[in-house]
Structures are given as structure tokens and as C-alpha cells.
N, C-alpha and C positions, 0 to 999 in steps of 0.2 A: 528499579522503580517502574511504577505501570502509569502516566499519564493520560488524561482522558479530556476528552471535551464533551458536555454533557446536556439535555434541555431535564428539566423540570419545573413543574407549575408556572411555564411559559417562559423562565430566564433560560439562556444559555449559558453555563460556567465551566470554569476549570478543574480538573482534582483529580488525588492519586489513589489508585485501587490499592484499597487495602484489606484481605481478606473476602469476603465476599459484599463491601461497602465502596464505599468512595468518604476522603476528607477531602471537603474543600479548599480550595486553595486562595479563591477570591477575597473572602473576607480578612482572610488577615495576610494577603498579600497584594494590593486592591489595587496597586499599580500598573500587575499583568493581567486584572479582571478576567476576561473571558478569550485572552487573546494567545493562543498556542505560539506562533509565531516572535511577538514581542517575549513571553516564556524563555525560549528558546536564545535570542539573544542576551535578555540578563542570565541567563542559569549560571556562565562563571561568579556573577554575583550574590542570588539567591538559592543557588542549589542545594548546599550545604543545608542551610535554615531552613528548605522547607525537607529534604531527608530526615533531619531531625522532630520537625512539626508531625511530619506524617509517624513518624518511630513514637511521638510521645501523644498523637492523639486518636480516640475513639472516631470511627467513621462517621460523615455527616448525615447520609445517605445510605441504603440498601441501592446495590444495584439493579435490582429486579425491577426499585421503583423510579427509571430516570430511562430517558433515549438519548444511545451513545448517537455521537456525531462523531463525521469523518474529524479525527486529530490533525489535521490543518486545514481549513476553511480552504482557503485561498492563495496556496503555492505560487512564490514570483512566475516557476517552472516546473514541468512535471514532465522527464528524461525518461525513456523505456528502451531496453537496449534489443533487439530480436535474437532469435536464432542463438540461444546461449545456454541450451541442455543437449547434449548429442543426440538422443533419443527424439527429440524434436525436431532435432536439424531432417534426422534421416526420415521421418512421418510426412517431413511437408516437402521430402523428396528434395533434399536440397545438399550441398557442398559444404563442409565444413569453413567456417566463416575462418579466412586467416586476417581478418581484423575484425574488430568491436563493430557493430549495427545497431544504429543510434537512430529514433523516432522520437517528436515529442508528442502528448496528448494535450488536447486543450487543459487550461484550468477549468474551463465550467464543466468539467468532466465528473469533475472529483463527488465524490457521493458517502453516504454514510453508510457505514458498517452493516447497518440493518437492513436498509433502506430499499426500496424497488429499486430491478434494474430494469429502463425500459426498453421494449423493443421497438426499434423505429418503422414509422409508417415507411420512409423510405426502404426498406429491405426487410427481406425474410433470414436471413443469414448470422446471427447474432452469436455470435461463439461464447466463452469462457477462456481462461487463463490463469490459473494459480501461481500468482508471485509472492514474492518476498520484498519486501519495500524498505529502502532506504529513505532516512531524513537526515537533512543536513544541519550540521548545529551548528556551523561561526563561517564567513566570509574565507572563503580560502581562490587561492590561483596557483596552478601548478604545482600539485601535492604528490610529493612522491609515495610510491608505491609502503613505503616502510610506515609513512606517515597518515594514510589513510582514515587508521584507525579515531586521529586525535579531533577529525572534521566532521567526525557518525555523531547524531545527538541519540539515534534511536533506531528502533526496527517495527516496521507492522507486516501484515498481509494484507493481499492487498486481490485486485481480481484486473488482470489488463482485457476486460471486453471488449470484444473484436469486433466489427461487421465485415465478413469478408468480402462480400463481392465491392463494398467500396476502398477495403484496403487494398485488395490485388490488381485491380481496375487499371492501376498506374504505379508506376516504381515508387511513389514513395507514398508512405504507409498511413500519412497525420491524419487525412479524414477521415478514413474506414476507424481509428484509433479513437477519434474523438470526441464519439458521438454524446449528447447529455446523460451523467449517471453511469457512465463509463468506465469509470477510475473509480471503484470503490475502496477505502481502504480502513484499515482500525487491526482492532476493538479499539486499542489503545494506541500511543508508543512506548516499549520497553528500550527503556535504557541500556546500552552496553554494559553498566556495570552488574547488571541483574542479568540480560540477556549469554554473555559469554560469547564465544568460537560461533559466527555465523554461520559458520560453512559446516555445521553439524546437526541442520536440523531438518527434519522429515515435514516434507511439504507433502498436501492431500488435494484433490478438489469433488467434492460429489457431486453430481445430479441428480436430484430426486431420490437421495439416500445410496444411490450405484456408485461406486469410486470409480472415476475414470481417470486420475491423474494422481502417482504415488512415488513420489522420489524424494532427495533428499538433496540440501544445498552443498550440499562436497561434491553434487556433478556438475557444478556449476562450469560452462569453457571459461570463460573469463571471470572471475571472484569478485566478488564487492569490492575490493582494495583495488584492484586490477580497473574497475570500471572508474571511482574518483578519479585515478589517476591519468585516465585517457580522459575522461569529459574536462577535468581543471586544466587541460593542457589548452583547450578551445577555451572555456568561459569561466569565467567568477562564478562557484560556484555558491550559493547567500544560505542565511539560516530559512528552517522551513523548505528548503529545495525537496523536491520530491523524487525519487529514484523507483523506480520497477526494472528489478534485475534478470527477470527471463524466467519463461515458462517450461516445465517438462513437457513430454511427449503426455499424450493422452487428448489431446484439443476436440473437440467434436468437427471439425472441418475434416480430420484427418482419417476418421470412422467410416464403413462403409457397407451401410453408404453413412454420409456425412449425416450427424445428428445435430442440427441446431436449437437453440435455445428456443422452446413454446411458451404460452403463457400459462403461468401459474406454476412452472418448473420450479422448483427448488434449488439455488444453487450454497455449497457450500465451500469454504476453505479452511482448512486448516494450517497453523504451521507449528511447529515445536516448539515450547517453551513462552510463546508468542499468545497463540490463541484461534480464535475461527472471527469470520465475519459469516452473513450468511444472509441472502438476498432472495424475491420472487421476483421472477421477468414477469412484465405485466407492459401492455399493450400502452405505447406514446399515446399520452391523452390528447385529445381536441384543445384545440386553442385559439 
């Protein structure tokens, strides 16, 4: 199943893609309203019912006529691991990481699938990153590696943009990572049981219609499973958690000369079986 969070004629609501539509989920589930998150925690309870609802009902909605929003508003935590494609390791001239490299992004990072990305008055240096995004679906601690699978609610794409000169500035990576609008990610969340085998799918990223980033999640160093089970070893991992599991080689930092994001770029991503999100850099407005 395809999950979404959606605005039209000025509400924000919930609902599952169906064909080229959306059924709502608000109204005849009016308890999770428009809330991904709370979703998420009852779905051992209403999951079932609304698989069902979305299997027996007509869409409410064309999607053509609604703007998707980012599929979780407001992450307790949004975890980004670095350095976790070899092709990337070797581009940004670096050592193969013999452990996991953990960053987090702010939440106010997070942005919508469509939505501008901006580039900040502070820096010229704006990069790209086509990931693969994990969401957490139930309160877990210490999850082993076999068990992984049972704590996914779901999968998106997602895009980790970079600033570099304030991520490399200092050993550790949060602010360059964090800037507003930063974390974009969607269309939707697909669910594991419609999604399958994460670790087979062809991730893309374009600029201005140019592919510069083309791999696929089986080269991942450390695997999805691999990463719950290092992050639950430090924290509780909660529902709605946000994961960005690492980028391929292709980054515009790594070009040369380096190409950074201008305004009015195009950027887009894809990922298999998942979907694209697909954003314009456009200049931090005045405020």
C-alpha cells in the first residue's frame, strides 16, 4: 500500500493511492484524521480495515488534483548514516568506513515531496543526495539484525541536501545537514508488504533532466537491517522515526569542477517501485 499525506481545497488529509487517485482515509477513519504518525502507531489495529476499505472503495480524489506533503510532518528524529555506497566513499576521497557514520538532520528540515528546495543566503554550495528513506513503524530497543524487518512501517525517497562548506567546516556534519527544506522526502510511504526486498532497488537522481547519480540499493555497505540494528543499540527507536540510508557516488561536490545546486535547477529522484519526488532550488527568501 501507497500512503500519502495530502492538501486540497485548503484541508490537509490522509489517504491511500489507488490507481492513479487517492481514497481517503479521514473520513471514515476520523480518529488518525490527518495525522501520519498517530497512522502509524494504530496500524496493528486498523490496518487490516482500511487494506480492505482501500480494496472495496472508488478513489476520493484524482491525484493530479491535490499537493502531496512530506508523509510525516514532524519526526520525533530524522538519523542519516554517511559514507554507505563505495562509489561515494571513493568520490569524496575517503576510507572505507569499518563502522556505521551516524548524522542527524534537524526536523524542520523535512519538506515536501514537490516542494522548493532553498538555497541559503548563508552559502553557495548546496548539493543533492539521492537516498532511500526508512520509517519506523512501533517503539523498538535493541533490535536484532534478523528482526529488523518487523520495526519498517514503510519506505520513501527522499533527497539528504547537503551545504558543504558548513558540513565540512567541522567534524561533525548536523549543520551543513540541516538547513530548512533540507530533508525532502515522499511521494508517499510504501509499505513492506507491496514494497518487497529493499535492497533491489535502482535509485536515480537528475539535475536539470542530466542523471548524475545511478545505483541500486544492493550496494548499499551497511543494509537497512544492518542500520536498525546499530542505531537500536544507542536509542529507542519510536513510530514515524525517520532514516536516510546513504547516498551513491555521483554528488555534485565530487564533479569537477564541483557543480552546485543554482536556482531554478531541477532536481529529481527516483527510486524503484517507490516513486520520484522532484523539487526547484530557489533562492532563501527575505524574512
Amino acid at each position: 500500500m501507497k500512503l500519502a499525506r495530502y492538501s486540497t481545497k485548503g484541508e490537509n488529509k490522509l489517504g491511500a493511492v489507488k490507481g492513479d487517485g487517492l481514497v481517503e482515509l479521514g473520513k471514515r477513519f476520523p480518529a488518525v484524521s490527518h495525522d501520519m504518525i498517530d497512522l502509524i502507531r494504530r496500524w496493528p489495529e486498523v490496518g487490516s480495515a482500511i487494506s480492505q476499505l482501500v480494496a472495496d472503495s472508488a478513489p476520493d480524489e484524482p491525484l493530479a488534483n491535490v499537493h502531496l506533503l512530506a508523509p510525516v510532518e514532524r519526526p520525533g528524529k530524522i538519523m542519516a548514516i554517511g559514507l554507505n555506497y563505495a562509489d561515494h566513499v571513493q568520490e569524496a576521497r575517503q576510507k572505507m568506513p569499518p563502522h556505521q557514520i551516524w548524522f542527524t538532520k534537524a526536523v524542520t528540515a523535512i519538506n515536501g515531496p514537490f516542494d522548493p528546495i532553498q538555497l541559503p543566503r548563508a552559502s553557495s554550495q548546496t548539493d543533492y543526495e539521492a537516498e532511500l528513506v526508512v520509517i519506523i513503524g512501533r517503539r523498538c530497543k535493541h533490535v536484532a539484525k534478523e528482526r529488523a524487518p518487523e520495526v519498517i512501517f514503510g519506505f520513501c525517497a527522499g533527497n539528504d541536501v547537503s551545504v558543504r562548506d558548513w558540513q565540512l567546516q567541522t567534524t561533525q556534519w548536523v549543520l551543513g545537514k540541516s538547513f530548512d527544506t533540507h530533508a525532502p522526502i515522499g511521494p508517499w510511504i510504501v509499505t513492506p508488504d507491496e514494497l518487497g526486498d529493499p535492497h533491489t532497488m535502482g535509485i536515480r537522481c537528475f539535475v536539470n533532466d542530466e542523471r548524475r547519480q545511478n545505483s541500486n540499493t544492493r550496494h548499499l555497505i551497511f543494509n537497512v537491517f544492518d542500520q536498525i540494528a546499530h542505531l537500536s543499540r544507542a536509542m529507542t527507536l519510536e513510530p514515524g522515526d525517520v532514516i536516510f540510508t546513504g547516498t551513491p557516488g555521483g554528488v555534485g561536490m565530487a564533479m569537477s569542477p564541483p557543480q552546485f545546486l543554482k536556482a531554478g535547477d531541477k532536481v529529481r529522484v527516483e527510486i524503484d517501485r517507490i516513486g520520484a519526488i522532484e523539487a526547484i532550488a530557489s533562492a532563501e527568501p527575505l524574512s
